[in-house]
C-alpha angles and dihedrals in degrees: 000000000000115000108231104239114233119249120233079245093061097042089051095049092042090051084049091042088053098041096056118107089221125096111299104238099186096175093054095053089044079058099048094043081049089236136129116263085249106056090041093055091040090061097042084056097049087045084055088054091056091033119047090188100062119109132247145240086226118020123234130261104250115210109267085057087058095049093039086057086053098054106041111025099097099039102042131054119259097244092053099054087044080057088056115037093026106237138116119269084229084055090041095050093050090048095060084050097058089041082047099244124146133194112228122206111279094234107153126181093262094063088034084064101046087044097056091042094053091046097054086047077060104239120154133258091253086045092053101037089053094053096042089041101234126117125273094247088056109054091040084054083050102047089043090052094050097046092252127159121220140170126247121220114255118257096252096054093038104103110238135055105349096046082056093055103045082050093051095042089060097048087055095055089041086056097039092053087040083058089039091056102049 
């Protein structure tokens, strides 16, 4: 498949296009250049390599929202540094990758010790992760980590599948007396 060669035209219209200060439609201008979003957004990123001042589709992070993240990623919630920096927390959350920042569970002693103390009164992970508001994968990574046993959940109680199926089976078995007995 032959690649269509851009014209000086589109070139110039898609260097204007980037250069304005207005929202960046890029799909729009893929439309009116009569070429597909990728290869729009392919060539404005090749026109960014040989002009530093052209704009982007996403606009990069300056240097007081890096350090900001920093800073604040794993003390603040996502939605309030989105607030402050506007910016999404999906946005936000791929930024710390890139720097190499990772947010650790915000277990604090407070929750270790009502853990620990759940899980010796035997309830189960769902139970606990309900009460201590986390989700089930991370108190059962937590409780893995520091050596903690805790309780699953039998199989008939566990949602999914086989709470589906015990459902299903007795309603089977509803249906097929309720047929006996006619």
């Amino acid at each position: 498949m032959s690649r269509k060669q851009w014209t000086e035209d589109e070139i110039i219209y898609l260097e204007y296009y980037i250069y304005s200060a207005e929202e960046r439609d890029y799909k729009a201008a893929a439309e009116f250049l009569d070429r597909s979003l990728n290869a729009v957004q392919l060539k404005a990123s090749k026109l960014r390599k040989e002009n530093k001042d052209i704009g982007y589709l996403y606009k990069p992070y300056s240097d007081y929202e890096i350090e900001y993240i920093k800073t604040n990623y794993k003390k603040l919630s996502l939605k309030s540094m989105s607030e402050h920096l506007g910016r999404s927390e999906n946005a936000l959350t791929l930024a710390a990758n890139k720097i190499g920042i990772k947010r650790l569970n915000r277990f604090n002693i407070k929750d270790d010790k009502a853990l620990r103390n759940m899980a010796e009164e035997g309830l189960w992970i769902s139970e606990i992760a309900r009460r201590l508001r986390y989700h089930r994968k991370t108190i059962a990574n937590y409780a893995k980590k520091h050596g903690i046993k805790i309780k699953l959940a039998p199989r008939e109680v566990q949602g999914g599948y086989f709470r589906k199926r015990a459902h299903m089976e007795s309603m089977e078995q509803s249906f097929i007396k309720q047929k006996l007995d006619k």
